[in-house]
C-alpha positions as CSV (number, residue, x, y, z in Angstrom):
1,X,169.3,62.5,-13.3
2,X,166.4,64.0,-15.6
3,X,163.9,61.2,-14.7
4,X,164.7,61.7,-10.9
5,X,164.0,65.5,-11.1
6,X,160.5,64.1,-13.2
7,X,159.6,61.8,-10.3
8,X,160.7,64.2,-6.9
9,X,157.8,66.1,-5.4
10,X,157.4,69.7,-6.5
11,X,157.8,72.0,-4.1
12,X,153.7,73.1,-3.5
13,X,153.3,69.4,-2.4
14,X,156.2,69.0,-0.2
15,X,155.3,68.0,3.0
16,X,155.9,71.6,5.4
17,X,158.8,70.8,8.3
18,X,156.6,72.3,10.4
19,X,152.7,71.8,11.6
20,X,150.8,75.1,10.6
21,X,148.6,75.1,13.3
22,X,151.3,74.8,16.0
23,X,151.0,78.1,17.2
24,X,147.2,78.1,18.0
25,X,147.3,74.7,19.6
26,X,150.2,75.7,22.3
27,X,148.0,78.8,22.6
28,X,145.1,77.0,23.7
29,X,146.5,74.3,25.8
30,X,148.3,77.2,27.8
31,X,144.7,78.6,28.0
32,X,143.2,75.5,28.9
33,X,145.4,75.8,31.7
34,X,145.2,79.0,32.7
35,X,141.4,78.5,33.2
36,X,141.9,74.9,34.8
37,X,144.2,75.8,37.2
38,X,142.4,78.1,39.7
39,X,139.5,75.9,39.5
40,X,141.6,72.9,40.6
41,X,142.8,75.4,43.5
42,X,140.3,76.1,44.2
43,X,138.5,73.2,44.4
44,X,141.6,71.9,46.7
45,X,142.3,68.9,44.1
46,X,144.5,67.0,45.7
47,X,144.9,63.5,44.0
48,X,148.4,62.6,46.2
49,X,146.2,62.1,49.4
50,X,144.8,58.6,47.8
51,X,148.5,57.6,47.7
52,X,149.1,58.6,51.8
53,X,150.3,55.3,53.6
54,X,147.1,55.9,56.4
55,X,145.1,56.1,52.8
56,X,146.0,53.3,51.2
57,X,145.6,51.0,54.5
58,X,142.3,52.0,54.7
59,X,141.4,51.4,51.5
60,X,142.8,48.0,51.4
61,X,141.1,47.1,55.1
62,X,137.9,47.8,53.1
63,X,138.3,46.4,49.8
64,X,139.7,43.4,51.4
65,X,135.6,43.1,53.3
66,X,134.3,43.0,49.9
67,X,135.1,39.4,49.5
68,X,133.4,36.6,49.9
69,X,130.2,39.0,48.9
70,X,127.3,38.7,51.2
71,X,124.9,35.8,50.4
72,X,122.5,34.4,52.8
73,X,118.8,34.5,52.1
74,X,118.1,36.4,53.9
75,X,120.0,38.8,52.5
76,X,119.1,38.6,48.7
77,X,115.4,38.6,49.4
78,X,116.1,42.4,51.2
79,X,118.6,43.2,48.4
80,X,115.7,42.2,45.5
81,X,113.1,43.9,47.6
82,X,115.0,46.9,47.7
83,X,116.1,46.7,43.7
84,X,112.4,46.1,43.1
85,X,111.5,49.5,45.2
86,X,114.3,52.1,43.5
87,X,112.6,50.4,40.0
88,X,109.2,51.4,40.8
89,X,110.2,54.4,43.0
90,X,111.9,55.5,39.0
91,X,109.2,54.7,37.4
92,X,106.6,56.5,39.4
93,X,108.9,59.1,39.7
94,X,109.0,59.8,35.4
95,X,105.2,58.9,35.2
96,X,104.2,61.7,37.2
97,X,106.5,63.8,35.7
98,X,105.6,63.0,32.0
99,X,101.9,63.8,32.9
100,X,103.1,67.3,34.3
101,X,105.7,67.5,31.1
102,X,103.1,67.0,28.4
103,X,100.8,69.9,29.3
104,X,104.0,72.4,30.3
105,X,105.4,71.5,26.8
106,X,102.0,72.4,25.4
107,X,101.9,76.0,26.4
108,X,105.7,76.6,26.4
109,X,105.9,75.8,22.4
110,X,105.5,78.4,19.6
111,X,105.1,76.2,17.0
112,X,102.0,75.1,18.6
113,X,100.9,78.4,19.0
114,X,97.7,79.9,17.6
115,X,98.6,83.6,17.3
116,X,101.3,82.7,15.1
117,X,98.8,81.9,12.3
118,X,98.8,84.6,9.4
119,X,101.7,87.0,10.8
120,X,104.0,84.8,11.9
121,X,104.6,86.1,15.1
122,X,103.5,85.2,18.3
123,X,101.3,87.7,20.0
124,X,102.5,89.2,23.1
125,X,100.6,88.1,25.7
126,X,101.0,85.0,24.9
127,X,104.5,84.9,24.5
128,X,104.9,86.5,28.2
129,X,102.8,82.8,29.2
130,X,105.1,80.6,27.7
131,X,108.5,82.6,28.9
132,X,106.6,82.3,32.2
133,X,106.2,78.8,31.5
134,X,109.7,78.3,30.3
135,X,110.5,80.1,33.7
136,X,109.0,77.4,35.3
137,X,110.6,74.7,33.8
138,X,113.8,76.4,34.7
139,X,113.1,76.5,38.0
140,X,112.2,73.1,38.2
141,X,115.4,71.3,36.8
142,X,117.5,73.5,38.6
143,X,117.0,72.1,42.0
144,X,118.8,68.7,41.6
145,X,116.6,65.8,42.7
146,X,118.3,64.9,45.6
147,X,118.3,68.6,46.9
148,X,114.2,68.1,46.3
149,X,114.4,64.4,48.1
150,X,116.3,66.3,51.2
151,X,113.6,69.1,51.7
152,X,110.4,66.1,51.1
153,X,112.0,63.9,53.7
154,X,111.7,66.3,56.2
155,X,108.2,66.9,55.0
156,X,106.8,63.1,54.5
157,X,109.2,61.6,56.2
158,X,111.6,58.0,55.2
159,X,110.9,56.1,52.5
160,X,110.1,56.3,48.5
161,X,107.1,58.9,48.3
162,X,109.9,61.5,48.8
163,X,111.9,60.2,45.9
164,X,109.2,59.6,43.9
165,X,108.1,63.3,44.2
166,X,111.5,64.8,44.0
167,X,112.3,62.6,40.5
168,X,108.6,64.0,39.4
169,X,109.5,67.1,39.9
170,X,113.1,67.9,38.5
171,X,112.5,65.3,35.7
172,X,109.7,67.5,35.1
173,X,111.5,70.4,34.3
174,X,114.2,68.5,32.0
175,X,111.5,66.8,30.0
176,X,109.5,69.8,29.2
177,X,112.4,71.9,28.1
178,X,113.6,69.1,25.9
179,X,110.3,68.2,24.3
180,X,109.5,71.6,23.7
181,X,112.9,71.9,21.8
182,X,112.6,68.9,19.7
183,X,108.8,70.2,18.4
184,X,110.7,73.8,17.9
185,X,112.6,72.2,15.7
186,X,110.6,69.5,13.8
187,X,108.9,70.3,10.6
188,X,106.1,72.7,11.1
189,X,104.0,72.4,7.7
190,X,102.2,69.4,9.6
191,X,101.1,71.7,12.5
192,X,100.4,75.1,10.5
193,X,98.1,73.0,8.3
194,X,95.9,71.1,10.8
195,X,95.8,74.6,13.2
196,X,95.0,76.8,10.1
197,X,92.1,74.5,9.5
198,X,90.6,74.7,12.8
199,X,92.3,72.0,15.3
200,X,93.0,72.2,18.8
201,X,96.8,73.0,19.9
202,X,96.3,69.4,21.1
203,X,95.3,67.9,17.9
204,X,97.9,69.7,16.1
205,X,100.1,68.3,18.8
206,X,99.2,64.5,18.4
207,X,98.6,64.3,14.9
208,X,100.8,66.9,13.5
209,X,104.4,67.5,15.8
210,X,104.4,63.6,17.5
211,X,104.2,61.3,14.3
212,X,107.8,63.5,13.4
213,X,109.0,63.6,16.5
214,X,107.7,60.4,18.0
215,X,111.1,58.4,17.7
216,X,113.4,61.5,19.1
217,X,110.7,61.8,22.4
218,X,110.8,58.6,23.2
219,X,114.2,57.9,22.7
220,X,115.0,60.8,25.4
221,X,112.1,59.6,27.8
222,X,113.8,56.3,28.1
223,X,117.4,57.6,28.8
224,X,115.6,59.9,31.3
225,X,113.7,56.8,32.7
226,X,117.6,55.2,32.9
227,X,118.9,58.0,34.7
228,X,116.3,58.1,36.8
229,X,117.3,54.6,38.2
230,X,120.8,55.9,39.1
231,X,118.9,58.6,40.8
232,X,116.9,56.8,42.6
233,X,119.8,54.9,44.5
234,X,121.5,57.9,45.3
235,X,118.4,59.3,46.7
236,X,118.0,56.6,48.8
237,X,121.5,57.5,51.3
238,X,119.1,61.1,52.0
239,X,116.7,58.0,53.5
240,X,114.6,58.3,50.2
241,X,114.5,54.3,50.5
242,X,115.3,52.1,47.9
243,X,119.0,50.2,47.5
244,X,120.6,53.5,48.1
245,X,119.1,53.4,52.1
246,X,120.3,49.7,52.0
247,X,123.9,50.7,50.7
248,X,124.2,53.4,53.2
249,X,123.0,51.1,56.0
250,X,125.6,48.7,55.3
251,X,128.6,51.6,54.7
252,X,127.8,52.8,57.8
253,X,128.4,49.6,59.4
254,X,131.3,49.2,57.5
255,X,129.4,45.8,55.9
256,X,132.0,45.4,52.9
257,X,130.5,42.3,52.1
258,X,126.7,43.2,51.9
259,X,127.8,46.5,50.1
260,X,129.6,44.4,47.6
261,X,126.6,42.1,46.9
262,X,124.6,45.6,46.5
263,X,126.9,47.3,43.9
264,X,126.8,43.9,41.6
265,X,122.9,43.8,41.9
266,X,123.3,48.0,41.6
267,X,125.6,47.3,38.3
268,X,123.2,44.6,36.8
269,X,120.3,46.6,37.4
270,X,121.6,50.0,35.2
271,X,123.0,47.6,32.7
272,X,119.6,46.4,32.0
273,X,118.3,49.5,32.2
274,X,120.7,50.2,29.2
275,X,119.2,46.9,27.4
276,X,115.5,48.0,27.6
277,X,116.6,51.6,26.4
278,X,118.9,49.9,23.8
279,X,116.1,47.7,22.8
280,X,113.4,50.6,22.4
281,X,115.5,52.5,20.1
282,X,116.3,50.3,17.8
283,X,112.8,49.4,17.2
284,X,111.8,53.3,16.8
285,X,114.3,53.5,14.0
């Protein structure tokens, strides 16, 4: 008896019969729903309407025209033509908007700042410039690029120059936020020195901020470069060009084969996207 009361638990380790935390954790699954539910109202959520009879016909009657895929010649010569165009409608698209980004992130970054020298504070006209240039920024990235490719296809018409400018445009916005918040928060020792000893915010900029920062840029410009793919295609049904104009084409025409081949080529195309970015990134670190 005296060696099992030596080896039982005392009574500060036993295990509690209840969880502690219980309380707060129905708490905030009941306010989890309380905040969900309205917006599911009101977004008239209605999941059971996939399982209608009339719904489920129709989505058999068109999965069934996926198969055999589409694959005449003809065909995959349009499909690789149109690939190739949402690639270098992407690329455009973020190399015009990294020439815009680089000079925006330039004037919308204290640490780059000049004034700042001495007092440590940023003087105040040039602190109204770069909120007006944050501003700006803000403006940019709000408008969603396929809001921007709807307004420049009414004002250039069909095909890629629309995408191109409306990725150029909002990616413009999102890069120059985000690099200006990576050199915010780099180490500033390199900048202060080379701007205290006369250099241009640009030279503080290339030799200073981008050696630290170099690996976190380019790691975001590539993922930005990836999602700009994905944009691309979606621009395209808004008659941007591309495989997204091809896709919509063929749904419109209820083509299930041709829109099959198109999704494969569409999946295949983002997952080497991923490779390249995958690729780059490892060789930064």
């Amino acid at each position: 008896m005296s060696f099992q009361k030596t080896m039982s638990t005392p009574p500060s380790l036993a295990m509690p019969d209840r969880d502690p935390a219980w309380r707060s954790r129905i708490m905030g699954l009941i306010l989890v729903i309380v905040v969900l539910w309205p917006m599911l109202v009101l977004a008239e959520f209605k999941p059971w309407l996939l399982f209608e009879k009339q719904s489920l016909q129709a989505t058999w009657k068109f999965l069934t025209s996926f198969f055999p895929p589409a694959h005449s010649p003809e065909f995959l010569q349009m499909v690789v033509s149109a690939t190739w165009e949402t690639v270098a409608m992407a690329t455009a698209g973020m190399t015009l908007a990294l020439l815009a980004a680089l000079p925006l992130t330039l004037l919308a970054t204290d640490r780059l700042s000049i004034s700042r020298l001495g007092t440590g504070r940023v003087a105040t006209l040039a602190r109204m410039f770069r909120q007006l240039t944050r501003w700006l920024l803000v403006l940019l990235r709000s408008v969603p690029e396929l809001v921007w490719a709807l307004l420049l296809v009414r004002i250039v018409g069909l095909g890629p120059t629309a995408g191109v400018i409306a990725i150029a445009l909002t990616y413009c916005g999102m890069l120059g936020k985000v690099y200006a918040d990576i050199l915010e928060s780099s180490d500033a020792s390199a900048c202060d020195t080379l701007l205290q000893n006369g250099s241009s915010r640009l030279g503080a900029f290339l030799y200073g901020a981008l050696p630290s920062s170099a690996s976190e840029l380019v790691s975001y410009t590539v993922y930005r470069w990836e999602c700009a793919i994905r944009g691309s295609v979606v621009m395209g049904f808004v008659g941007a060009g591309g495989l997204g104009q091809r896709m919509d084409e063929s749904m419109k025409m209820m083509a299930g084969d041709e829109l099959s081949t198109m999704l494969m080529v569409f999946v295949l195309l983002v997952a080497c996207a991923d490779g390249v970015s995958a690729m780059l990134r490892r060789r930064l670190e």
